[in-house]
C-alpha positions in Angstrom: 0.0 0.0 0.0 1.0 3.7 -0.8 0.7 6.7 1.4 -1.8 8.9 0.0 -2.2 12.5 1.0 -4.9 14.9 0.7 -5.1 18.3 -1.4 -8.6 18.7 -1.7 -11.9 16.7 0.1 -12.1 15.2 -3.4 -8.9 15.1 -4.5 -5.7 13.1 -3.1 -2.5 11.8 -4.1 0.6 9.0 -3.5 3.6 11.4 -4.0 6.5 9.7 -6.3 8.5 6.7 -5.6 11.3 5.2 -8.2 9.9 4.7 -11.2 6.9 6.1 -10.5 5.6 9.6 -10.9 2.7 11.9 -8.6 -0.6 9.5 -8.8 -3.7 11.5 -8.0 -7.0 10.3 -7.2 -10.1 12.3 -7.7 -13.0 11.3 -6.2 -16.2 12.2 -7.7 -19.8 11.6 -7.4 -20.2 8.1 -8.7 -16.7 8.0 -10.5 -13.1 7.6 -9.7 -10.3 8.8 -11.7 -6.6 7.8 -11.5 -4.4 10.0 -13.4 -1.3 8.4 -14.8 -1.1 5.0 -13.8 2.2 4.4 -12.7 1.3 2.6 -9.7 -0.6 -1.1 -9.3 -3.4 -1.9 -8.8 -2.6 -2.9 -5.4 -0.6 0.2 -4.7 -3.1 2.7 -5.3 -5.8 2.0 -2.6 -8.5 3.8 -2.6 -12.0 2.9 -0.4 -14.1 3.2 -3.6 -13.2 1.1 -7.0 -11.2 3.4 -9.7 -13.8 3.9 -12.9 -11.3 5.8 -15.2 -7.8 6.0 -15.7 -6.2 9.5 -17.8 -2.5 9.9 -18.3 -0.8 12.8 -18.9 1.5 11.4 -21.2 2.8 8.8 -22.2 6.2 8.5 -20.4 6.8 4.6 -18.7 7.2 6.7 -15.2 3.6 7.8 -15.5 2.3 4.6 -17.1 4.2 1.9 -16.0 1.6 0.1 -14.4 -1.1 0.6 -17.0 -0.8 -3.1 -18.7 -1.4 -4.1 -15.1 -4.4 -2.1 -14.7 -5.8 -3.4 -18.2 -5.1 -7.2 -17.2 -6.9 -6.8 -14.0 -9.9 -4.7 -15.2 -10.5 -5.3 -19.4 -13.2 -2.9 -19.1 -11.5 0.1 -17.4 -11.6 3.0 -19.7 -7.9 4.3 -20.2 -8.1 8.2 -21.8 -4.9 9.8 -23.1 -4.3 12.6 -26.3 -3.8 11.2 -29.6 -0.3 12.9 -30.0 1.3 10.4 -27.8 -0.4 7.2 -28.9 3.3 6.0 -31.0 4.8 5.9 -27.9 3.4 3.1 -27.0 4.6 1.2 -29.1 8.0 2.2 -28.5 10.1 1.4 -25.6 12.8 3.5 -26.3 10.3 6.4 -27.0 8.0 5.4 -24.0 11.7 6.2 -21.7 10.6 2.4 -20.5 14.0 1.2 -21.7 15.9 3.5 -19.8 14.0 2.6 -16.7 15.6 -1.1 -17.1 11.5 -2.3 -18.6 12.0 -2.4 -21.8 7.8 -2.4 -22.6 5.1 -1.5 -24.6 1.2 -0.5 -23.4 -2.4 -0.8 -24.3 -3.5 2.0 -26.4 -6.2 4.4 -24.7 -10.0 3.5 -25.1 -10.8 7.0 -25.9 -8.5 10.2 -27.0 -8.8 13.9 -26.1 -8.1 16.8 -27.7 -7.1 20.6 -27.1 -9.9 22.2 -25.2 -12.1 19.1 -24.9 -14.5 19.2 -22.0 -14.5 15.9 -20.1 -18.0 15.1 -18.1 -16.7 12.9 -15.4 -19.9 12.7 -13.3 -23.2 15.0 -12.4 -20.8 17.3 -10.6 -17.3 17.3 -11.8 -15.7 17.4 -15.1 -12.0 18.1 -16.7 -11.0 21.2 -19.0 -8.1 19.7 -21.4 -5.0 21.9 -22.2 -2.6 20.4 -24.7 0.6 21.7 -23.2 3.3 20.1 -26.0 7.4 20.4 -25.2 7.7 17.8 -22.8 6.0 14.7 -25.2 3.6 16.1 -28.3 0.6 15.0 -26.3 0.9 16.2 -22.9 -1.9 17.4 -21.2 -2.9 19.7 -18.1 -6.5 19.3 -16.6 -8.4 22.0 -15.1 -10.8 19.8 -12.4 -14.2 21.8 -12.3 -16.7 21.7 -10.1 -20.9 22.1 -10.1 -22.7 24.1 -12.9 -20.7 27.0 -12.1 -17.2 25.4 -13.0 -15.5 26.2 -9.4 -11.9 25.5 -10.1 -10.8 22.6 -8.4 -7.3 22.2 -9.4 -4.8 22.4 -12.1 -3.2 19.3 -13.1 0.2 19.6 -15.2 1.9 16.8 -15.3 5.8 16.6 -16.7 4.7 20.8 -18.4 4.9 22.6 -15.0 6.6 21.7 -11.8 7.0 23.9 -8.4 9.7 26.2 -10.0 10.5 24.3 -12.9 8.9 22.7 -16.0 9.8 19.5 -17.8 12.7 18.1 -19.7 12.9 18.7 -23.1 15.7 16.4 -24.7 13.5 13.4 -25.3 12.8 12.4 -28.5 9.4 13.8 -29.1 10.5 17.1 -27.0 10.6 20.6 -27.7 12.3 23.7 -26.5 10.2 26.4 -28.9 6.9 24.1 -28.0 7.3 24.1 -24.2 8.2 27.8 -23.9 4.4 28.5 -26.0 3.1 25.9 -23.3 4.4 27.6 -20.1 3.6 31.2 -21.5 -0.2 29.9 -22.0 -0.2 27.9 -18.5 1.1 31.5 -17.4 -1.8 33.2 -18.6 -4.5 30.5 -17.4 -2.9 30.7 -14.4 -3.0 34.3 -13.8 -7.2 34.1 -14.0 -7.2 31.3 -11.5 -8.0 31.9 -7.9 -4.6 32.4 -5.8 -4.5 29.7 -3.7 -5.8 27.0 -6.5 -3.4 23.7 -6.1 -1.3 23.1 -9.0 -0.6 19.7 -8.8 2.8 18.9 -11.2 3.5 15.1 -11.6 7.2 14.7 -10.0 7.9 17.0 -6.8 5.5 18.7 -4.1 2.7 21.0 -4.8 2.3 24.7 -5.6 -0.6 27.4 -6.0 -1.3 29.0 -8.5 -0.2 32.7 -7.2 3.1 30.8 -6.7 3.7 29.1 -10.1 2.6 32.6 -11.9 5.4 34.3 -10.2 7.5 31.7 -11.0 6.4 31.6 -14.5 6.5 36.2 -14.4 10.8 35.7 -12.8 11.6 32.8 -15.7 9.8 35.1 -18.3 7.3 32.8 -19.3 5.1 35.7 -19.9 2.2 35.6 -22.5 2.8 39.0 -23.2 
């Protein structure tokens, strides 16, 4: 079993371990999201059965357990952006190779796109940012709440970290993409209440106040 803390009353996580990356658990009305499945089935306990997984990306140290997942439960909807679906296929692409597992995954039962709206349950749905420079397909989620969209939080996977941002060097990354990525996190940011969690998948948490300034000093500005 993993330690899990809490962010939110609905939304938790099991910080990192060694291969692994920042698995949060949302807990909805009558669903139950894991995003990036990087930990078992029998890692990431939760009091009420997981209904969706949704990676960030498709990195091994956010997916690594997803082939687990997908033997356990068949019928386990697994949502990730089109952009990344090659990797895969690909364990040198994937990074599983350089994790010592060489591997390949299941592709995703459904895809999202840039600025897709994802209705998770009666009260809470996901806002889909693709944020490319880290891996073509990476992906932020704004968690909203109620008919009035209450921001939740920000999730950002491998784009946005507490003050820093993801690699760059792999093979599907960019340095021009990423720098249009941060500049538009910079300016969704900058609407979002202050104290809003932004939840980055490797390290500890930030706000949103926090990770605009960060953003303003680095001059990841969309001005």
């Amino acid at each position: 079993m993993s330690r899990i803390v809490e962010i939110t009353k609905e939304l938790s996580y099991f910080p990192e371990r060694f291969r692994t990356c920042n698995v949060f658990l949302l807990k909805g009305l009558d669903q139950v999201i894991l995003f990036d499945p990087s930990l078992s089935v029998e890692q990431a306990v939760s009091d009420r059965p997981v209904t969706m997984l949704i990676a960030t990306h498709a990195h091994y140290d956010h997916i690594g357990s997803l082939d687990k997942w997908k033997e356990a439960r068949p019928d386990l909807p697994f949502l990730m952006h089109a952009a990344d679906i090659p990797m895969l296929d690909d364990p040198a692409v994937n990074a599983s190779m350089f994790f010592g597992r060489p591997a390949s995954f299941p592709h995703p039962d459904r895809t999202f796109e840039e600025g897709d709206r994802i209705e998770l349950d009666p009260l809470y749905s996901l806002r889909v940012y693709n944020t490319p420079g880290h891996t073509m397909g990476s992906c932020c989620f704004l968690i909203l709440k109620g008919e009035e969209e209450v921001p939740v939080a920000l999730l950002t996977g491998d784009t946005l970290f507490d003050r820093g941002w993801g690699r760059t060097d792999f093979v599907t990354g960019s340095d021009a993409l990423m720098r249009r990525s941060l500049e538009r996190l910079y300016g969704l940011l900058s609407g979002l209440p202050p104290d809003l969690p932004v939840c980055p998948g490797h390290a500890s948490m930030t706000t949103a106040a926090l990770a605009c300034r960060f953003l303003q000093l680095m001059g990841f500005t969309d001005n």
